[in-house]
C-alpha positions in Angstrom: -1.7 0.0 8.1 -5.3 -1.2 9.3 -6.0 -2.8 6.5 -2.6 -4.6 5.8 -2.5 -6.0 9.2 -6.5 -6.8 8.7 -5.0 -8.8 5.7 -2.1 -10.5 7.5 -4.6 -11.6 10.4 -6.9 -13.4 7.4 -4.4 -16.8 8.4 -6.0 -17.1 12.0 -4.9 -16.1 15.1 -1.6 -13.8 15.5 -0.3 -12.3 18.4 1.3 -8.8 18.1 4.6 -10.7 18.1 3.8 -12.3 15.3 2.5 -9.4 13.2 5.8 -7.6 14.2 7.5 -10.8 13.0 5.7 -11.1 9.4 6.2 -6.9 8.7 10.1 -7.2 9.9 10.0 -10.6 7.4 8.2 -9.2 4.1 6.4 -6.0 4.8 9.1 -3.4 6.0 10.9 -4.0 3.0 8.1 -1.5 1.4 5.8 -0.8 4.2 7.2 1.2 7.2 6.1 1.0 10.7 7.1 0.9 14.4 5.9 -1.9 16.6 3.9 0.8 18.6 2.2 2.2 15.8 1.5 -1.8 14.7 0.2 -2.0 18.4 -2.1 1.4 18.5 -3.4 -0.3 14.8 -4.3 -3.6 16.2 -5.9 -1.6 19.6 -7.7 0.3 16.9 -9.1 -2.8 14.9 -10.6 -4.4 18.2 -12.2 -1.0 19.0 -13.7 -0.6 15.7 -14.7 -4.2 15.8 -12.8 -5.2 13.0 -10.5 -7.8 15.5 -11.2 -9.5 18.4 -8.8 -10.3 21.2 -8.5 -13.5 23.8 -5.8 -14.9 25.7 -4.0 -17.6 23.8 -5.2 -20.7 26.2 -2.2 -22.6 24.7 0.3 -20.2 26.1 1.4 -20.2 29.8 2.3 -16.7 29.8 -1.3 -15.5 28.8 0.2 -14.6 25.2 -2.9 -12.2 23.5 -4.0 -13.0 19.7 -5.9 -11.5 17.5 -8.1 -12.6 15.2 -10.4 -11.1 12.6 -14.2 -10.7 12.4 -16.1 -11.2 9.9 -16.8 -6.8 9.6 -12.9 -6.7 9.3 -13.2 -9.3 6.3 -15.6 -7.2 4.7 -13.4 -3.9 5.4 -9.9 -5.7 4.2 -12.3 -7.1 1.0 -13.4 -3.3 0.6 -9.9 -1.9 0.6 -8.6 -3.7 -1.6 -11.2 -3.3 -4.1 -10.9 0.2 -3.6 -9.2 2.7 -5.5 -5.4 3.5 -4.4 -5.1 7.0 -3.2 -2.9 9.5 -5.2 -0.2 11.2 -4.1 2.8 9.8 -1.8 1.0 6.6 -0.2 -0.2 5.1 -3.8 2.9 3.2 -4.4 3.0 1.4 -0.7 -0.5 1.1 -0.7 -0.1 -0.6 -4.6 2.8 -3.1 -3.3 1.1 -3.7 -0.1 -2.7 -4.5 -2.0 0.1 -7.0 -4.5 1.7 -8.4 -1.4 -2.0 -9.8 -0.4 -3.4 -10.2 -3.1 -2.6 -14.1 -2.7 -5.4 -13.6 0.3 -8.1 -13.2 -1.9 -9.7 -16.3 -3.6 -11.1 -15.3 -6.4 -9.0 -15.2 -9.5 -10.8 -12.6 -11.5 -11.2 -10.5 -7.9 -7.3 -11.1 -7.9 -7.6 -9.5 -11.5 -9.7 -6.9 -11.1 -7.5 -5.3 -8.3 -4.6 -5.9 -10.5 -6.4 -4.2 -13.1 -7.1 -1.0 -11.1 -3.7 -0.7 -9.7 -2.5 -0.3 -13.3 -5.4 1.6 -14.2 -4.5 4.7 -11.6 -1.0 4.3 -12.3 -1.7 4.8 -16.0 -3.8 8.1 -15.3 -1.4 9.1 -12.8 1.0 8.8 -15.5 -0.2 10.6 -18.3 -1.2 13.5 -15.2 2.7 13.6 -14.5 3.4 13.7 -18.4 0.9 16.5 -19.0 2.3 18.4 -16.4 6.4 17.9 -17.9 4.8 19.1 -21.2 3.6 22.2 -19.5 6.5 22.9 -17.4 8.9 22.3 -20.7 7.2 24.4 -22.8 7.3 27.3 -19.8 11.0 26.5 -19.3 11.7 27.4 -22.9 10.7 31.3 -21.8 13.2 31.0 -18.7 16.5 32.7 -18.4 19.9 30.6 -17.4 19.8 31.2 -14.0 16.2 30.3 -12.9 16.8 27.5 -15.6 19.2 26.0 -13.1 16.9 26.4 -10.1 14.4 24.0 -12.6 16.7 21.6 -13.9 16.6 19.5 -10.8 13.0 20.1 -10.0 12.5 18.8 -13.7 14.6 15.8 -12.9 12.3 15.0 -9.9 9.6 15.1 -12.2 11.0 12.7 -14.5 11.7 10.1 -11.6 8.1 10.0 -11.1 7.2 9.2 -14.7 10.1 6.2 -14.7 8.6 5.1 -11.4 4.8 5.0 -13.1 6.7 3.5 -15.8 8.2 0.7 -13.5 5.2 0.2 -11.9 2.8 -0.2 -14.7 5.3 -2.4 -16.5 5.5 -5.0 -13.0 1.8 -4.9 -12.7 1.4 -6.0 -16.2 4.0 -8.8 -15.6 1.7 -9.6 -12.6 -1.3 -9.7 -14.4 
């Protein structure tokens, strides 16, 4: 969450309001979060330097902002250059790098995390496919009633390769 809200506070100064507002708007529809824990991230991001806080001197109810330093620039920047984790997060962490990528400037930086989104999604994929091949070829030895405890599981399995399949294919159309 750090890093997304490091990447929404790129347009200037936002209150927590605001970053509340623009998860609720776009974000949530991927990205889940609480206003406390979008609070206890911002509180994190000032302590590690990465935001700064002031009172908003246009505000008459001493409304707080938040703006970005230039070591939270560098941190956003290195995140989403970075590889996406495995396991659970990858897909959030892939739509959430997509739904900022408009922040970054460079075209072929734009690319290049394009490019390794649908790198790890393609050896992710062929990980999940390896795997089914293994399992299937086990299965065969298995007797009728443990083959009914595996169906399912198999079918869980095979949701994860359409879903690397999905998202491969949408990357590519982004690219």
């Amino acid at each position: 969450m750090h890093h997304v809200i490091l990447g929404l506070l790129l347009t200037g100064l936002i209150a927590l309001y605001d970053v509340q507002k623009r998860f609720a708007a776009g974000l949530a529809h991927f990205y889940s979060s609480s206003s406390g824990s979008i609070e206890r991230a911002l509180r994190t991001l000032v302590t590690e330097g990465h935001a700064t806080i002031h009172d908003d001197p246009g505000s008459a109810r001493r409304r707080r902002v938040y703006r970005i330093t230039p070591s939270g620039r560098a941190a956003w920047r290195a995140w989403m250059q970075s590889p996406t984790p495995a396991g659970a997060d990858a897909e959030t962490t892939a739509l959430a790098k997509v739904f900022l990528l408009g922040r970054l400037e460079d075209a072929g930086e734009q690319a290049a995390v394009l490019a390794g989104i649908r790198a790890e999604a393609e050896g992710a994929r062929v990980r999940l496919s390896d795997l089914a091949a293994t399992l299937d070829a086990q299965a065969a030895e298995l007797d009728d009633e443990v083959r009914s405890v595996y169906a399912p599981q198999r079918a869980t399995l095979d949701y994860g390769l359409r879903a690397h399949d999905t998202l491969i294919a949408w990357i590519r159309e982004q690219e």
